[in-house]
C-alpha positions in Angstrom: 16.0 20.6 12.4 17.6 17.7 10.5 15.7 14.5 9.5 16.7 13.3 6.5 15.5 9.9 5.0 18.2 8.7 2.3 16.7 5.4 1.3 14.2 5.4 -1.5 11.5 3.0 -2.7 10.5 3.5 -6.5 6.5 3.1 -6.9 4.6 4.0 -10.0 3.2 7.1 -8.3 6.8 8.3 -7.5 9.6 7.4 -5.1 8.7 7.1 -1.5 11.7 7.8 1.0 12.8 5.7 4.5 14.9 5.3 6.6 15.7 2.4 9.1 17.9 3.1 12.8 19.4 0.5 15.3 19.6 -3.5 15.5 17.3 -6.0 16.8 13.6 -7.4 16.7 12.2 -4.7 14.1 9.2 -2.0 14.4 8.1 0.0 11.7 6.3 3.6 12.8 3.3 5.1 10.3 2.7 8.3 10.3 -0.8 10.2 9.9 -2.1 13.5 7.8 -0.7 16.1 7.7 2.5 15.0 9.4 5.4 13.2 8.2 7.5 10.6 9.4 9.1 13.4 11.4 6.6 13.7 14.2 8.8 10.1 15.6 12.2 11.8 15.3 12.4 11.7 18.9 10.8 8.4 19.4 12.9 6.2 16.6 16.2 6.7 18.0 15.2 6.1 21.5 13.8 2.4 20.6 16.6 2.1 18.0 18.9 1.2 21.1 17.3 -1.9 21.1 15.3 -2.6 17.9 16.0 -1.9 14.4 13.7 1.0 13.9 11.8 1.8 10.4 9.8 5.0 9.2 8.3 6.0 6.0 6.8 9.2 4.3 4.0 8.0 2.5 3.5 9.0 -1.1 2.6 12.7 -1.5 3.6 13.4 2.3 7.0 14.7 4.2 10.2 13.7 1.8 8.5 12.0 -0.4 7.4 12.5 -4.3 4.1 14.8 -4.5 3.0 15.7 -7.8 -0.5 15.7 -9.3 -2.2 12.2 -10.9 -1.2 10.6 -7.6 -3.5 8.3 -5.2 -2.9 9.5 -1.8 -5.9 7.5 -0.3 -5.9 5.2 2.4 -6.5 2.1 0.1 -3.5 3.0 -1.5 -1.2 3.7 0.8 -2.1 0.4 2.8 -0.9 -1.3 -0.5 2.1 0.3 -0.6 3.0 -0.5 3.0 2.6 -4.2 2.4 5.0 -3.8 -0.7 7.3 -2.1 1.8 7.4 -4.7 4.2 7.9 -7.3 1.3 10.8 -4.8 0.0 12.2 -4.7 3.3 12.2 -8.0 3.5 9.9 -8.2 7.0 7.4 -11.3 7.9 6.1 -10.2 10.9 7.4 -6.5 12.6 6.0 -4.6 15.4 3.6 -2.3 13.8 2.6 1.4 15.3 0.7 3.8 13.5 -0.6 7.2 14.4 -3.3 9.0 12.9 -4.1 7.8 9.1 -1.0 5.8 9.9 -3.3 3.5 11.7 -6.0 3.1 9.0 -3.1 2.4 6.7 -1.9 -0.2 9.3 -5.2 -1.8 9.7 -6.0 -1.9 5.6 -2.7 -3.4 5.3 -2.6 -6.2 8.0 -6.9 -6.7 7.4 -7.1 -6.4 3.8 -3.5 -6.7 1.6 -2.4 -9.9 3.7 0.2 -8.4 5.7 1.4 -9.9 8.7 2.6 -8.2 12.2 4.1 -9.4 15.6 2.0 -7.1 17.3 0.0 -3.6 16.6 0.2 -0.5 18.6 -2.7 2.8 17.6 -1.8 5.9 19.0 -5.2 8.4 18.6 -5.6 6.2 15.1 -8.4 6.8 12.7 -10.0 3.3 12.4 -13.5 3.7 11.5 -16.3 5.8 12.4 -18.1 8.9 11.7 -14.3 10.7 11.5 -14.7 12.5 8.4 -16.7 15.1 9.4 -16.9 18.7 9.9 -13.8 20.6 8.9 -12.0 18.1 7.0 -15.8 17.4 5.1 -15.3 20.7 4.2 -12.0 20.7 2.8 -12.2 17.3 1.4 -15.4 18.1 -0.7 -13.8 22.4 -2.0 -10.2 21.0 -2.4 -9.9 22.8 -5.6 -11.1 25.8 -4.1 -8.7 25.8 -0.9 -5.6 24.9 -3.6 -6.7 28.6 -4.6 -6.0 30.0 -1.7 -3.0 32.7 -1.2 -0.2 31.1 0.2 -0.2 33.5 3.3 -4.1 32.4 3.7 -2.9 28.4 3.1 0.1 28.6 5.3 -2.0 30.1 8.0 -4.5 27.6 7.8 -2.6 24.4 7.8 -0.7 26.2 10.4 -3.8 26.4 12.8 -5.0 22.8 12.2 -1.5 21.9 13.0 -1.3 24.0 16.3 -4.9 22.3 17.0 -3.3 18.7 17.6 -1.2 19.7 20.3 -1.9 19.9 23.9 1.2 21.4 25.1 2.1 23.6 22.0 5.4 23.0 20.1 9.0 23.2 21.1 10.8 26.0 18.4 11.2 25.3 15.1 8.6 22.3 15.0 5.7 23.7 13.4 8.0 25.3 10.7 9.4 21.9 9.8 5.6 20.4 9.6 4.8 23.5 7.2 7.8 23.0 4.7 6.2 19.9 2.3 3.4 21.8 2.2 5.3 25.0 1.0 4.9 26.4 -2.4 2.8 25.4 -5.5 3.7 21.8 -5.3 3.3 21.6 -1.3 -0.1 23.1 -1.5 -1.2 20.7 -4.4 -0.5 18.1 -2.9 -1.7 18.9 0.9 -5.7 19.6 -0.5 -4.4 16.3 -2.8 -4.7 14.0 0.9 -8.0 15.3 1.3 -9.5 15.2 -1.3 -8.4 11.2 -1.6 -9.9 10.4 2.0 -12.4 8.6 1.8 -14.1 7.5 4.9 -15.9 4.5 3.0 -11.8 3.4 3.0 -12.1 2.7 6.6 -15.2 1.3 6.6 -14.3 -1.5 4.4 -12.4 -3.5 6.7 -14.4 -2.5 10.2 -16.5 -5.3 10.4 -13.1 -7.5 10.5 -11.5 -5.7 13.3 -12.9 -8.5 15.6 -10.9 -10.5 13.8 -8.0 -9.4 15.1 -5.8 -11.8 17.0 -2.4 -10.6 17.2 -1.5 -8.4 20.4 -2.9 -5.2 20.1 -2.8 -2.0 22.0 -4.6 1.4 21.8 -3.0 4.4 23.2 -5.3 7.6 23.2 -4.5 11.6 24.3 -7.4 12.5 26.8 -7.4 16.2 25.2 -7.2 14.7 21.7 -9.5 17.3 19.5 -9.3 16.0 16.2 -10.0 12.6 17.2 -11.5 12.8 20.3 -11.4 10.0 23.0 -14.9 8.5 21.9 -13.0 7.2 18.9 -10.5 5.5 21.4 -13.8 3.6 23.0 -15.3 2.5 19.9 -12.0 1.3 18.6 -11.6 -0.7 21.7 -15.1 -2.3 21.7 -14.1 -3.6 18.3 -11.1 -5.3 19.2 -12.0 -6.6 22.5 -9.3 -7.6 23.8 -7.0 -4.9 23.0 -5.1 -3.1 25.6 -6.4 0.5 26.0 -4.2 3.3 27.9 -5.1 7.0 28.4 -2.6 9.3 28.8 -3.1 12.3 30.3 -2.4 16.1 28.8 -2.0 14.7 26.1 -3.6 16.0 22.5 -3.8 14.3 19.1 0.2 14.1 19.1 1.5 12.5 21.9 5.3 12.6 20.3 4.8 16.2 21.1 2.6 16.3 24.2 4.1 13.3 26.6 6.9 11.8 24.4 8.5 10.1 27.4 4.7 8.2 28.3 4.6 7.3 24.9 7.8 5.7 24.6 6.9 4.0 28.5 4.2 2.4 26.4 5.6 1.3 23.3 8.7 -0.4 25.2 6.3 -2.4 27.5 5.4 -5.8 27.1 1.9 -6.7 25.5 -0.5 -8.0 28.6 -1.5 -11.6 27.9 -4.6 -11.9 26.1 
């Protein structure tokens, strides 16, 4: 499966690669962990027929440069993002974000001064008791799961992956999720995203997400199980007036699960607050 992102940013953790599709009013799409900006490959060309379309890998994830000494973390990357929009010369785009993409969204736009048209969160982490459980676990034994066999690694990073979806994968998806974090350097640098996220990064800018007055919208799998729909309600009863749409069979990746709802969504206009 090709996705190839030629463009590259230089950052003084390594070079950060993007890609931009299409003509008009722009939208940029985050990602989240431990996806790339591949999980919107059939997304970004279906609203690049009407709006120039950009995605990123952010640092240590997907295309982009992964080697030790980097800061993966949520503060960081929601600096880099406003550096990108500077770079790409961008006032005020239509902002999505999925997964960490939101958080990174959110830091960005809440704390670096970024400005947006309009916000969209698909099953975003925003705040919250969300690192918990599983990822606890592998956030606080990193160095211990980077020790792991690569048949034992694969297989795990495998299952969590197989976990976000509802419906299961079409062929060849999973494989392409695997690939960055393939090899010495791939598992490095997949333990390297947990072990950099924090959850007191999210819980620096909740108490502003009131604040928010640009239009916003929340979009939410009902058979999400990594972030399960409670996270959807809290997140709307901090931005009040926030849209908030369900969509049904649908896990943690809509791209996957109900691509053509999703896209419904994002090519609606924003309700009148």
């Amino acid at each position: 499966m090709t996705w190839d992102l030629r463009e590259e940013f230089e950052t003084p953790g390594g070079v950060v690669r993007w890609a931009s599709f299409g003509a008009g009013d722009p939208v940029v799409l985050l990602h989240g962990s431990p996806f790339s900006s591949f999980i919107w490959r059939d997304i970004a060309p279906a609203l690049s027929r009407t709006r120039k379309v950009y995605v990123w890998d952010m640092l240590g994830y997907g295309q982009s440069d992964k080697h030790d000494g980097q800061d993966v973390g949520l503060a960081a990357q929601g600096r880099l993002f406003a550096r990108l929009l500077a770079h790409w010369g961008l006032s005020e785009p239509s902002v999505v974000g999925h997964d960490f993409g939101g958080a990174v969204a959110l830091r960005a736009l809440l704390l670096e001064g970024a400005r947006y048209r309009d916000l969209t969160l698909v099953d975003a982490v925003s705040g919250g008791e969300w690192g918990t459980g599983f990822f606890r676990l592998i956030r606080e034994n990193a160095d211990i799961f980077r020790q792991l066999p690569e048949y034992a690694h694969e297989a795990l990073v495998a299952s969590h992956l197989r976990l976000a979806s509802h419906n299961g994968y079409e062929p060849g998806v999973l494989d392409a999720y695997l690939a960055p974090w393939r090899g010495p350097a791939g598992q490095a640098a997949f333990y390297r995203q947990y072990r950099h996220a924090e959850q007191a990064q999210t819980e620096e800018f909740e108490a502003l997400l009131g604040g928010i007055t640009i239009p916003t919208r929340i979009i939410w799998g009902r058979e999400d199980r990594l972030m399960p729909p409670e996270f959807a309600e809290l997140l709307h009863s901090r931005i009040p007036h926030a849209e908030l749409h369900w969509v049904d069979d649908a896990g943690h990746v809509i791209q996957h699960d109900a691509p053509a709802q999703l896209l419904s969504h994002l090519t609606r206009e924003f309700e009148p607050v």
